[in-house]
MIKETI-361840 format. One record per residue (C-alpha): x, y, z. Coordinates in Angstrom, 2 decimals. Layout:
REM MIKETI-361840
R_X_Y_Z
...
//
This chain:
REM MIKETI-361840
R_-14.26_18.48_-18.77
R_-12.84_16.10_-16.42
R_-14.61_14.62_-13.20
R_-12.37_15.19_-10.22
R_-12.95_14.06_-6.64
R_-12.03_16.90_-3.77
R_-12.74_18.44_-0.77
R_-13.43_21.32_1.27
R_-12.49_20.91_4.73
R_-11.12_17.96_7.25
R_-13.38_15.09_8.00
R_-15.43_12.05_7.35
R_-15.98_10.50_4.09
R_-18.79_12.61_3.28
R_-16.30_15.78_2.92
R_-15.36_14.18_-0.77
R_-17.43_15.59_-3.71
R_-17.11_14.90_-7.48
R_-16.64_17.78_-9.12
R_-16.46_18.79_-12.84
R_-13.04_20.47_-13.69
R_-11.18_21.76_-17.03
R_-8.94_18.94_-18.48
R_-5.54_20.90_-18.28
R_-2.49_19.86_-20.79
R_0.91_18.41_-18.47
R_3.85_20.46_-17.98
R_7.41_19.46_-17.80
R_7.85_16.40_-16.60
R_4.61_15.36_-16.02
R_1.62_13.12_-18.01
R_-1.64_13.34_-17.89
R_-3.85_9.73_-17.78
R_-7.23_8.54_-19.17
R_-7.87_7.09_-15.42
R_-9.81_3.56_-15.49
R_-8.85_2.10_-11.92
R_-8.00_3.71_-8.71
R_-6.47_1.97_-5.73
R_-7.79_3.13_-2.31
R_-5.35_3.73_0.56
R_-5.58_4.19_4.49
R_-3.05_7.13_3.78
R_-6.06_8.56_2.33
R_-8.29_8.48_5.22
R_-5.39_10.09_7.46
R_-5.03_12.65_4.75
R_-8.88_13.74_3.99
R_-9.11_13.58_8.14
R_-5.52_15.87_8.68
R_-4.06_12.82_10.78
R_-1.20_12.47_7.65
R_1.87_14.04_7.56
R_1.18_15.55_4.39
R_-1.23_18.51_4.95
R_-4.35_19.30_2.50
R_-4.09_22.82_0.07
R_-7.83_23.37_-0.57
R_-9.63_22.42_-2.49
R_-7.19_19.62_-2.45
R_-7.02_16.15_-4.54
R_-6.32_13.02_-2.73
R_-4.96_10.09_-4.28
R_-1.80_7.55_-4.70
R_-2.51_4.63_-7.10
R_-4.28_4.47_-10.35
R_-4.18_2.22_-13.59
R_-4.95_3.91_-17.18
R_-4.01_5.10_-20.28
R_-1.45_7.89_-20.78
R_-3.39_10.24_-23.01
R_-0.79_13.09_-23.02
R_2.58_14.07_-22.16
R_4.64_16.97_-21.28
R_7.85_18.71_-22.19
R_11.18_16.39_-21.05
R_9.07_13.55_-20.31
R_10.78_10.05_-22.21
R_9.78_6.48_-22.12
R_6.25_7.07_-22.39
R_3.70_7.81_-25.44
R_-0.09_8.38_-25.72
R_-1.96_5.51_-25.68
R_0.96_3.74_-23.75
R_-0.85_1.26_-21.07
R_0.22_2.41_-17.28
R_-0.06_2.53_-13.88
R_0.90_5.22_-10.83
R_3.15_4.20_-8.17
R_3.08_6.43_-4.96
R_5.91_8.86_-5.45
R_4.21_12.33_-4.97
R_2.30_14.21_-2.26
R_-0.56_13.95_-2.46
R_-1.06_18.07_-1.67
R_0.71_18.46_-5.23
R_-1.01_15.82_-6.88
R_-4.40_13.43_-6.66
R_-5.41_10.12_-8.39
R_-9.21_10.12_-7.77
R_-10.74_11.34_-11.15
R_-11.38_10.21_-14.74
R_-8.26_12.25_-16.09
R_-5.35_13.31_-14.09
R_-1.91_14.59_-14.30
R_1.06_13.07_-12.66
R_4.70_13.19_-12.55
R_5.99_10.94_-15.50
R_8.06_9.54_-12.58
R_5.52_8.36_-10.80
R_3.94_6.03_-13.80
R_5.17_2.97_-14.80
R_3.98_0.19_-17.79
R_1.41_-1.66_-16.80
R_2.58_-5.32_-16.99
R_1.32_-7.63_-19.76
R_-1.75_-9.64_-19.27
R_-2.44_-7.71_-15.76
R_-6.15_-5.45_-16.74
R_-6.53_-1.85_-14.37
R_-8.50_-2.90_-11.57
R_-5.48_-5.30_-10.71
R_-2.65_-3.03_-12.15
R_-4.60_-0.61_-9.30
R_-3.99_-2.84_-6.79
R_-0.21_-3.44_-7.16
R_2.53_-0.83_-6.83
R_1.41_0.54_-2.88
R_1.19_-2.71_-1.50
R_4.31_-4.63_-2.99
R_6.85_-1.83_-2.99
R_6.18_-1.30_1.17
R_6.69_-4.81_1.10
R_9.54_-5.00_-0.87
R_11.60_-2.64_1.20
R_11.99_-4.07_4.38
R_12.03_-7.99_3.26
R_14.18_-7.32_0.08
R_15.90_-4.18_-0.78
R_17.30_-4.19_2.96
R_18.42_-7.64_2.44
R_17.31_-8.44_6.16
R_14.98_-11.18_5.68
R_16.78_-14.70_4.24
R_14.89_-17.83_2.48
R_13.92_-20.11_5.99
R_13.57_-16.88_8.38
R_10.08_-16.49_10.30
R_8.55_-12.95_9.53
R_5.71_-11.87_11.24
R_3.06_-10.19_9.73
R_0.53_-7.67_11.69
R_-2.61_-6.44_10.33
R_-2.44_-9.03_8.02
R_-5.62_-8.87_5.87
R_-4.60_-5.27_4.40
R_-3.38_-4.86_1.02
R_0.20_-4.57_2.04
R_-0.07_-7.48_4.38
R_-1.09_-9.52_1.73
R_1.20_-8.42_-0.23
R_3.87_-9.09_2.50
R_2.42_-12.90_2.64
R_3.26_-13.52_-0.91
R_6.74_-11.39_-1.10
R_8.00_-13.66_2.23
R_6.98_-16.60_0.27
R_8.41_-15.39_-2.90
R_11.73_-15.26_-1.51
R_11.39_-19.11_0.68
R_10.58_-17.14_3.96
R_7.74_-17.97_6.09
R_5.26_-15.81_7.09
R_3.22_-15.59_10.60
R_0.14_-13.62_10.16
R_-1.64_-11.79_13.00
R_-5.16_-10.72_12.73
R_-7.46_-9.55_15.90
R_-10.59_-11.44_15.26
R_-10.68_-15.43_13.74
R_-13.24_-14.72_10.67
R_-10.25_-13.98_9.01
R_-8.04_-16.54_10.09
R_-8.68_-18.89_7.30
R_-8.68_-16.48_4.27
R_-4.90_-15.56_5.72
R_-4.17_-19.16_5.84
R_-5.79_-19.67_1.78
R_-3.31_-16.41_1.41
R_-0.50_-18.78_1.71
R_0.33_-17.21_5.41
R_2.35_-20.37_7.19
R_0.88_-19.72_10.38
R_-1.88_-17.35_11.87
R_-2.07_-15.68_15.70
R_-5.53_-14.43_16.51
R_-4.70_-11.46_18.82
R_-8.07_-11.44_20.56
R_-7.68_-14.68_21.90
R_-4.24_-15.86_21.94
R_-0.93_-14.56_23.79
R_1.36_-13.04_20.66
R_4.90_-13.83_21.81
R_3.99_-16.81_23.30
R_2.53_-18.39_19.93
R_5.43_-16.50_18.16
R_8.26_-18.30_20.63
R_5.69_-21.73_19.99
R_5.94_-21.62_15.78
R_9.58_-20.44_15.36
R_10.67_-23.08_18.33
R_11.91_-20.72_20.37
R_14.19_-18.48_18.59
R_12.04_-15.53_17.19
R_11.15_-14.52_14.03
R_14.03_-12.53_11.60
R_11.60_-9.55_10.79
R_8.23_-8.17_12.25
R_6.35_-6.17_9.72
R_4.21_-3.58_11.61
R_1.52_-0.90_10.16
R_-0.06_-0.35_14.00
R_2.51_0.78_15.96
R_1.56_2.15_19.81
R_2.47_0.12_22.79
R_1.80_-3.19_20.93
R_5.06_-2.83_19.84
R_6.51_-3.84_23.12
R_5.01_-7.33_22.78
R_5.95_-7.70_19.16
R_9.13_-7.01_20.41
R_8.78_-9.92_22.36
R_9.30_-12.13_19.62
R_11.89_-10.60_17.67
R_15.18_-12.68_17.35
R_18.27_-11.75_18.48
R_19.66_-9.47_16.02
R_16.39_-9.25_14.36
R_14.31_-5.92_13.64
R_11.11_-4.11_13.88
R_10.01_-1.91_10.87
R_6.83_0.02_11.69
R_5.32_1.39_8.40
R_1.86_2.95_9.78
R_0.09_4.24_12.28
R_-3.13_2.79_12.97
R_-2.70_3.18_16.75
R_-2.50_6.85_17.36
R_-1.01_6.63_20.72
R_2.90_7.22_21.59
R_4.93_4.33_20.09
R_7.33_3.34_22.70
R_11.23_2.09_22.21
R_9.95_-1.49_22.81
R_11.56_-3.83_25.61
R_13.57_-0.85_25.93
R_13.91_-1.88_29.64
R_16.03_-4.86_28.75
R_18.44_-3.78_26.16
R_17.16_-6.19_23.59
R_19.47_-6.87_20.42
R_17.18_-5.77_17.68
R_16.45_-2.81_15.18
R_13.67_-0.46_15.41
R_12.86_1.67_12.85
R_10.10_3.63_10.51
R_9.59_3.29_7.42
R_7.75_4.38_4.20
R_7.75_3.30_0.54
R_9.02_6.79_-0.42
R_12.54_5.52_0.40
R_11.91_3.13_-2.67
R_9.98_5.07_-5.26
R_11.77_8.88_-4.71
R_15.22_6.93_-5.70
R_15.32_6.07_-9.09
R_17.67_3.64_-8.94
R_15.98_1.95_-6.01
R_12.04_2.29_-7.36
R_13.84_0.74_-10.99
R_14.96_-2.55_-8.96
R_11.39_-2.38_-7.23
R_9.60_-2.62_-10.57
R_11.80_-5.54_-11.67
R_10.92_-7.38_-9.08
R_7.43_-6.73_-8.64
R_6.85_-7.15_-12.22
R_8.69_-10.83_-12.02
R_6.44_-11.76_-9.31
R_3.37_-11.02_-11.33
R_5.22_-13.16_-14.33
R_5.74_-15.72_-12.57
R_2.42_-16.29_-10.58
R_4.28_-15.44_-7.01
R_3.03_-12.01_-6.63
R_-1.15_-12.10_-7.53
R_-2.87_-8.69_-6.22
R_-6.27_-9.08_-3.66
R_-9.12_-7.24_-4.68
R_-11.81_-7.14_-1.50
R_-14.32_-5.04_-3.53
R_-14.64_-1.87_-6.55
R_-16.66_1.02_-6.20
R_-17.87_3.11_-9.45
R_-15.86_6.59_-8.90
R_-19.13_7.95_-8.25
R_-19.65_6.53_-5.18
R_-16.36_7.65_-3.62
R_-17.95_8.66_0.03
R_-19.36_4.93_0.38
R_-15.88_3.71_-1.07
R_-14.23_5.62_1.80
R_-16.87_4.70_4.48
R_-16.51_0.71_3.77
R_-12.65_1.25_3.72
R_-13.05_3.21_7.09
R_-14.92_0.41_8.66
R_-11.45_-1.88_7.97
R_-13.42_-5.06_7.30
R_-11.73_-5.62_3.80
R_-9.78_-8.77_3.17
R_-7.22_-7.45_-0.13
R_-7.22_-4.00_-1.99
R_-10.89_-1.84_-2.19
R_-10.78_-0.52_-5.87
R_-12.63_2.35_-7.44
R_-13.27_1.95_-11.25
R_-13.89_4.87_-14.26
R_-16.55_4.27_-16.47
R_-16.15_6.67_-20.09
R_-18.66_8.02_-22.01
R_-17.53_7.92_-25.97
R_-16.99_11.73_-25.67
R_-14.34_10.95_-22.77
R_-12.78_8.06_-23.81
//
Protein backbone atom coordinates (compact mmCIF):
# COMPACT_ATOMS: atom_id res chain seq x y z
CA UNK A 1 0.00 0.00 0.00
CA UNK A 2 0.92 3.45 -0.71
CA UNK A 3 -0.01 6.63 1.45
CA UNK A 4 -1.66 9.18 -0.79
CA UNK A 5 -2.83 12.67 0.14
CA UNK A 6 -6.51 13.71 -1.43
CA UNK A 7 -9.57 15.29 -1.08
CA UNK A 8 -13.16 15.36 -1.11
CA UNK A 9 -14.54 18.62 -1.84
CA UNK A 10 -13.25 22.50 -2.34
CA UNK A 11 -11.81 24.27 0.60
CA UNK A 12 -9.41 25.00 3.35
CA UNK A 13 -6.47 23.02 4.21
CA UNK A 14 -8.31 20.78 6.36
CA UNK A 15 -10.17 19.21 3.13
CA UNK A 16 -6.65 17.12 2.56
CA UNK A 17 -6.60 13.59 4.13
CA UNK A 18 -3.90 10.86 3.91
CA UNK A 19 -5.23 8.05 2.68
CA UNK A 20 -3.96 4.44 2.17
CA UNK A 21 -4.16 3.39 -1.59
CA UNK A 22 -2.98 0.22 -3.78
CA UNK A 23 0.55 0.85 -5.25
CA UNK A 24 -0.45 0.53 -9.04
CA UNK A 25 2.40 -0.53 -11.77
CA UNK A 26 2.99 2.71 -14.63
CA UNK A 27 1.67 2.51 -17.98
CA UNK A 28 3.10 3.75 -21.16
CA UNK A 29 5.01 6.44 -20.77
CA UNK A 30 4.87 6.95 -17.36
CA UNK A 31 7.17 5.99 -13.93
CA UNK A 32 6.26 5.46 -10.84
CA UNK A 33 8.66 7.10 -7.77
CA UNK A 34 9.71 6.03 -4.22
CA UNK A 35 8.68 9.82 -3.16
CA UNK A 36 11.18 11.31 -0.37
CA UNK A 37 10.60 15.21 -0.84
CA UNK A 38 7.70 17.18 -2.01
CA UNK A 39 7.78 20.83 -2.97
CA UNK A 40 4.69 22.86 -1.93
CA UNK A 41 3.12 25.33 -4.37
CA UNK A 42 0.55 28.33 -4.18
CA UNK A 43 -0.92 26.60 -7.41
CA UNK A 44 -1.90 24.15 -4.90
CA UNK A 45 -3.88 26.25 -2.67
CA UNK A 46 -5.82 27.73 -5.83
CA UNK A 47 -6.33 24.18 -6.90
CA UNK A 48 -7.59 22.35 -3.48
CA UNK A 49 -9.78 25.88 -3.13
CA UNK A 50 -11.20 25.68 -7.18
CA UNK A 51 -9.59 29.28 -7.75
CA UNK A 52 -6.99 27.31 -10.49
CA UNK A 53 -7.60 26.90 -13.86
CA UNK A 54 -7.22 23.35 -13.66
CA UNK A 55 -10.41 21.87 -12.08
CA UNK A 56 -10.34 18.91 -9.33
CA UNK A 57 -11.80 15.07 -10.55
CA UNK A 58 -12.66 13.65 -7.09
CA UNK A 59 -11.21 12.26 -5.14
CA UNK A 60 -8.46 14.15 -6.78
CA UNK A 61 -4.47 14.26 -6.08
CA UNK A 62 -2.78 17.53 -5.91
CA UNK A 63 0.72 18.01 -6.50
CA UNK A 64 3.65 19.50 -8.91
CA UNK A 65 7.19 18.92 -7.52
CA UNK A 66 8.75 16.00 -5.84
CA UNK A 67 12.38 14.50 -5.41
CA UNK A 68 12.82 10.50 -5.19
CA UNK A 69 13.75 7.42 -6.47
CA UNK A 70 12.30 5.95 -9.68
CA UNK A 71 11.22 2.54 -8.46
CA UNK A 72 9.45 1.44 -11.71
CA UNK A 73 8.87 2.18 -15.19
CA UNK A 74 6.47 1.72 -17.92
CA UNK A 75 6.21 0.55 -21.49
CA UNK A 76 8.15 3.27 -24.08
CA UNK A 77 9.61 5.03 -21.29
CA UNK A 78 13.83 5.57 -22.07
CA UNK A 79 16.48 7.37 -20.18
CA UNK A 80 15.42 6.27 -16.93
CA UNK A 81 15.98 2.93 -14.73
CA UNK A 82 14.89 1.78 -11.22
CA UNK A 83 16.81 3.03 -8.68
CA UNK A 84 17.79 6.04 -11.00
CA UNK A 85 17.95 9.30 -8.54
CA UNK A 86 15.15 12.03 -9.80
CA UNK A 87 13.13 14.75 -9.49
CA UNK A 88 9.47 16.03 -11.04
CA UNK A 89 9.29 19.16 -12.89
CA UNK A 90 5.71 20.64 -13.34
CA UNK A 91 4.59 19.41 -16.71
CA UNK A 92 1.16 17.71 -15.95
CA UNK A 93 -2.24 18.68 -14.54
CA UNK A 94 -2.50 18.19 -11.71
CA UNK A 95 -6.38 16.60 -12.28
CA UNK A 96 -4.37 13.71 -14.16
CA UNK A 97 -1.68 13.44 -11.86
CA UNK A 98 -0.56 14.35 -7.96
CA UNK A 99 2.87 14.49 -6.16
CA UNK A 100 1.75 14.40 -2.48
CA UNK A 101 2.31 10.69 -1.39
CA UNK A 102 5.06 8.19 -0.55
CA UNK A 103 4.79 6.47 -4.13
CA UNK A 104 3.43 8.05 -7.17
CA UNK A 105 3.22 7.75 -10.83
CA UNK A 106 4.15 10.40 -13.27
CA UNK A 107 4.74 11.00 -16.81
CA UNK A 108 8.44 9.94 -17.54
CA UNK A 109 8.40 13.45 -19.11
CA UNK A 110 7.86 15.15 -16.31
CA UNK A 111 11.06 13.62 -14.25
CA UNK A 112 14.35 14.59 -14.67
CA UNK A 113 18.00 13.37 -12.86
CA UNK A 114 18.42 14.76 -9.88
CA UNK A 115 21.73 16.72 -10.06
CA UNK A 116 24.87 15.42 -8.31
CA UNK A 117 25.60 16.40 -4.82
CA UNK A 118 21.96 18.20 -4.58
CA UNK A 119 19.92 15.60 -1.60
CA UNK A 120 15.62 15.61 -2.11
CA UNK A 121 14.53 18.20 0.12
CA UNK A 122 16.61 20.66 -2.16
CA UNK A 123 16.15 18.71 -5.51
CA UNK A 124 12.22 19.50 -4.19
CA UNK A 125 12.77 22.88 -4.15
CA UNK A 126 14.23 23.49 -7.65
CA UNK A 127 12.50 22.82 -10.96
CA UNK A 128 8.98 25.22 -10.15
CA UNK A 129 10.81 28.05 -9.07
CA UNK A 130 13.83 28.32 -11.61
CA UNK A 131 12.08 27.25 -14.80
CA UNK A 132 9.23 30.33 -14.20
CA UNK A 133 12.21 32.20 -13.78
CA UNK A 134 14.03 31.11 -16.53
CA UNK A 135 11.40 31.93 -19.09
CA UNK A 136 10.89 35.40 -19.02
CA UNK A 137 14.69 36.53 -18.07
CA UNK A 138 16.34 33.87 -20.39
CA UNK A 139 14.62 31.77 -22.88
CA UNK A 140 12.86 35.13 -24.15
CA UNK A 141 16.17 36.69 -24.35
CA UNK A 142 14.54 40.04 -22.99
CA UNK A 143 16.55 40.71 -20.04
CA UNK A 144 20.56 41.65 -20.90
CA UNK A 145 23.67 41.53 -18.30
CA UNK A 146 23.38 45.50 -16.70
CA UNK A 147 19.38 45.74 -17.14
CA UNK A 148 17.30 46.58 -13.83
CA UNK A 149 14.54 43.83 -13.29
CA UNK A 150 12.15 44.23 -10.79
CA UNK A 151 11.07 41.66 -8.70
CA UNK A 152 7.43 41.57 -6.86
CA UNK A 153 6.55 39.29 -4.18
CA UNK A 154 9.95 38.75 -3.73
CA UNK A 155 10.35 36.36 -0.74
CA UNK A 156 8.45 33.40 -2.69
CA UNK A 157 10.24 30.56 -4.05
CA UNK A 158 10.17 31.83 -7.56
CA UNK A 159 11.18 35.27 -6.49
CA UNK A 160 14.09 33.98 -5.04
CA UNK A 161 14.74 32.12 -7.58
CA UNK A 162 14.33 35.18 -9.92
CA UNK A 163 17.04 37.07 -7.53
CA UNK A 164 19.66 34.57 -8.26
CA UNK A 165 18.75 33.84 -12.18
CA UNK A 166 19.02 38.02 -12.73
CA UNK A 167 22.28 37.77 -11.03
CA UNK A 168 23.33 34.72 -12.80
CA UNK A 169 23.14 36.33 -16.00
CA UNK A 170 24.99 40.14 -14.63
CA UNK A 171 21.41 41.71 -14.29
CA UNK A 172 20.33 43.47 -11.28
CA UNK A 173 17.53 42.77 -9.43
CA UNK A 174 15.00 45.26 -7.43
CA UNK A 175 13.02 43.36 -4.98
CA UNK A 176 9.61 44.49 -3.68
CA UNK A 177 8.17 43.14 -0.56
CA UNK A 178 5.01 44.80 1.43
CA UNK A 179 6.25 44.76 4.92
CA UNK A 180 10.30 45.58 6.02
CA UNK A 181 10.89 42.23 8.24
CA UNK A 182 11.81 40.94 5.12
CA UNK A 183 13.74 43.53 3.67
CA UNK A 184 17.06 42.34 4.84
CA UNK A 185 16.77 38.54 4.15
CA UNK A 186 16.00 39.87 0.29
CA UNK A 187 19.00 41.99 0.52
CA UNK A 188 21.31 38.61 2.13
CA UNK A 189 19.38 36.98 -1.12
CA UNK A 190 21.71 38.92 -3.21
CA UNK A 191 18.57 41.32 -4.34
CA UNK A 192 20.57 44.79 -5.43
CA UNK A 193 17.99 46.88 -4.12
CA UNK A 194 14.68 46.43 -2.03
CA UNK A 195 11.18 48.72 -2.19
CA UNK A 196 9.02 48.19 0.84
CA UNK A 197 5.52 48.68 -0.68
CA UNK A 198 3.85 49.58 2.60
CA UNK A 199 5.82 52.48 3.09
CA UNK A 200 7.45 53.68 0.08
CA UNK A 201 6.06 55.06 -3.42
CA UNK A 202 7.02 52.02 -6.09
CA UNK A 203 7.75 53.96 -9.28
CA UNK A 204 9.16 56.63 -7.59
CA UNK A 205 11.99 54.42 -5.84
CA UNK A 206 12.03 52.40 -9.18
CA UNK A 207 12.71 55.86 -11.39
CA UNK A 208 15.31 56.73 -8.04
CA UNK A 209 17.59 53.20 -8.39
CA UNK A 210 17.61 52.81 -12.22
CA UNK A 211 18.34 56.85 -12.53
CA UNK A 212 15.56 57.51 -14.29
CA UNK A 213 15.19 55.20 -17.11
CA UNK A 214 13.14 52.14 -15.83
CA UNK A 215 13.87 48.83 -15.30
CA UNK A 216 14.19 46.21 -18.65
CA UNK A 217 11.72 43.57 -17.09
CA UNK A 218 9.11 43.53 -14.16
CA UNK A 219 8.50 40.06 -12.91
CA UNK A 220 4.93 39.94 -11.48
CA UNK A 221 3.00 36.88 -9.61
CA UNK A 222 0.12 39.55 -8.14
CA UNK A 223 -1.35 41.00 -10.87
CA UNK A 224 -4.77 43.34 -10.23
CA UNK A 225 -4.58 47.04 -10.52
CA UNK A 226 -1.01 47.12 -9.05
CA UNK A 227 -0.04 46.55 -12.32
CA UNK A 228 -0.72 50.05 -13.39
CA UNK A 229 1.97 51.37 -11.05
CA UNK A 230 4.46 48.69 -11.94
CA UNK A 231 3.86 49.88 -15.16
CA UNK A 232 5.08 52.98 -14.03
CA UNK A 233 8.48 51.94 -14.01
CA UNK A 234 8.85 49.92 -16.95
CA UNK A 235 11.38 51.27 -19.60
CA UNK A 236 10.64 52.22 -22.80
CA UNK A 237 10.43 49.19 -24.78
CA UNK A 238 10.50 47.16 -21.72
CA UNK A 239 7.76 44.48 -20.59
CA UNK A 240 5.52 43.21 -17.95
CA UNK A 241 5.17 39.37 -17.52
CA UNK A 242 2.50 38.53 -14.94
CA UNK A 243 2.89 34.81 -13.90
CA UNK A 244 0.17 34.59 -10.94
CA UNK A 245 -2.62 35.72 -9.51
CA UNK A 246 -2.49 36.54 -6.01
CA UNK A 247 -4.79 39.56 -6.45
CA UNK A 248 -8.06 38.17 -7.58
CA UNK A 249 -9.42 41.33 -8.89
CA UNK A 250 -9.58 42.37 -12.79
CA UNK A 251 -6.00 42.96 -14.04
CA UNK A 252 -6.14 46.05 -16.04
CA UNK A 253 -4.06 46.92 -19.50
CA UNK A 254 -1.75 49.10 -17.33
CA UNK A 255 -1.07 52.93 -18.21
CA UNK A 256 -3.25 51.95 -20.91
CA UNK A 257 -4.39 55.63 -20.90
CA UNK A 258 -1.05 56.81 -22.20
CA UNK A 259 0.00 54.46 -24.86
CA UNK A 260 3.10 53.37 -23.05
CA UNK A 261 5.86 51.46 -25.17
CA UNK A 262 6.02 48.23 -23.31
CA UNK A 263 4.85 44.46 -23.42
CA UNK A 264 2.25 42.97 -21.34
CA UNK A 265 1.77 39.59 -21.17
CA UNK A 266 0.90 36.15 -19.06
CA UNK A 267 2.77 33.68 -18.54
CA UNK A 268 3.28 30.12 -17.12
CA UNK A 269 6.17 27.63 -16.92
CA UNK A 270 4.14 25.19 -19.07
CA UNK A 271 5.43 27.11 -22.12
CA UNK A 272 8.92 25.71 -20.96
CA UNK A 273 8.38 22.21 -19.66
CA UNK A 274 5.36 20.96 -22.35
CA UNK A 275 8.19 21.70 -25.20
CA UNK A 276 10.77 19.34 -25.15
CA UNK A 277 13.14 21.12 -26.78
CA UNK A 278 12.55 24.19 -24.65
CA UNK A 279 12.21 22.25 -20.97
CA UNK A 280 15.83 20.33 -22.38
CA UNK A 281 17.61 23.94 -22.57
CA UNK A 282 15.79 24.72 -19.13
CA UNK A 283 17.45 21.77 -17.40
CA UNK A 284 20.87 22.75 -18.80
CA UNK A 285 20.75 25.74 -17.41
CA UNK A 286 19.27 25.20 -14.21
CA UNK A 287 21.47 22.34 -13.61
CA UNK A 288 24.71 24.74 -14.43
CA UNK A 289 23.51 27.13 -11.97
CA UNK A 290 23.40 24.57 -9.24
CA UNK A 291 27.16 23.49 -10.54
CA UNK A 292 28.36 26.39 -10.33
CA UNK A 293 27.05 27.83 -6.94
CA UNK A 294 24.79 30.65 -8.88
CA UNK A 295 21.55 28.96 -8.55
CA UNK A 296 21.25 27.59 -4.51
CA UNK A 297 17.42 26.61 -3.70
CA UNK A 298 15.63 28.41 -0.26
CA UNK A 299 14.12 26.14 1.99
CA UNK A 300 11.74 28.31 4.64
CA UNK A 301 10.64 25.11 6.47
CA UNK A 302 9.67 20.86 5.89
CA UNK A 303 6.72 19.31 7.10
CA UNK A 304 6.58 15.30 7.66
CA UNK A 305 3.87 14.25 4.84
CA UNK A 306 1.74 13.55 7.65
CA UNK A 307 1.09 16.78 8.59
CA UNK A 308 0.00 18.02 5.15
CA UNK A 309 -3.15 20.28 6.51
CA UNK A 310 -0.61 22.31 8.84
CA UNK A 311 1.88 22.30 5.76
CA UNK A 312 -0.90 23.95 3.74
CA UNK A 313 -2.17 26.25 6.58
CA UNK A 314 1.52 27.82 7.26
CA UNK A 315 1.90 28.11 3.38
CA UNK A 316 -1.62 29.82 3.34
CA UNK A 317 -0.60 32.32 5.90
CA UNK A 318 2.34 33.50 3.13
CA UNK A 319 4.88 34.30 5.84
CA UNK A 320 7.61 31.94 4.28
CA UNK A 321 10.90 33.39 3.19
CA UNK A 322 12.18 30.35 0.31
CA UNK A 323 10.41 26.98 -0.62
CA UNK A 324 8.01 25.09 2.36
CA UNK A 325 9.00 21.34 1.83
CA UNK A 326 7.16 18.22 2.84
CA UNK A 327 9.44 15.15 3.48
CA UNK A 328 8.61 11.00 3.26
CA UNK A 329 9.77 9.05 5.93
CA UNK A 330 9.90 4.82 4.85
CA UNK A 331 9.35 2.10 6.88
CA UNK A 332 11.84 -0.97 5.74
CA UNK A 333 8.70 -2.64 4.23
CA UNK A 334 8.27 0.61 1.93
CA UNK A 335 11.51 1.52 1.16
Amino acid sequence: MAKLVQFDRLGGPEVLTLRDVEVRAPGAGEVRIRVDAIGLNRAEIMYREGSYFDRPVFPSMLGYEAAGVVEAVGEGVDGLAEGDPVAVVPAFLQSAYGTYGDHVVVPAAAVVPRPAGIGPVPAAAVWMAYITAYGPLVEAGQVRPGDHVLITAASSSVGLAAIQTARHIGAIPIATTRGAAKRQRLLDAGAAHVIVTDDEDLPARVKEITGGAGVRLAFDPIAGPGVEAIAQGIAPGGALVVYGALDPRPTPLPNAHSYPALTSRTYTLFEITKDPERLRRAVAFVNAGLASGSFTPVVDRTFDLGDIVEAHRYMQAGDQVGKIVVTVTHDAASA
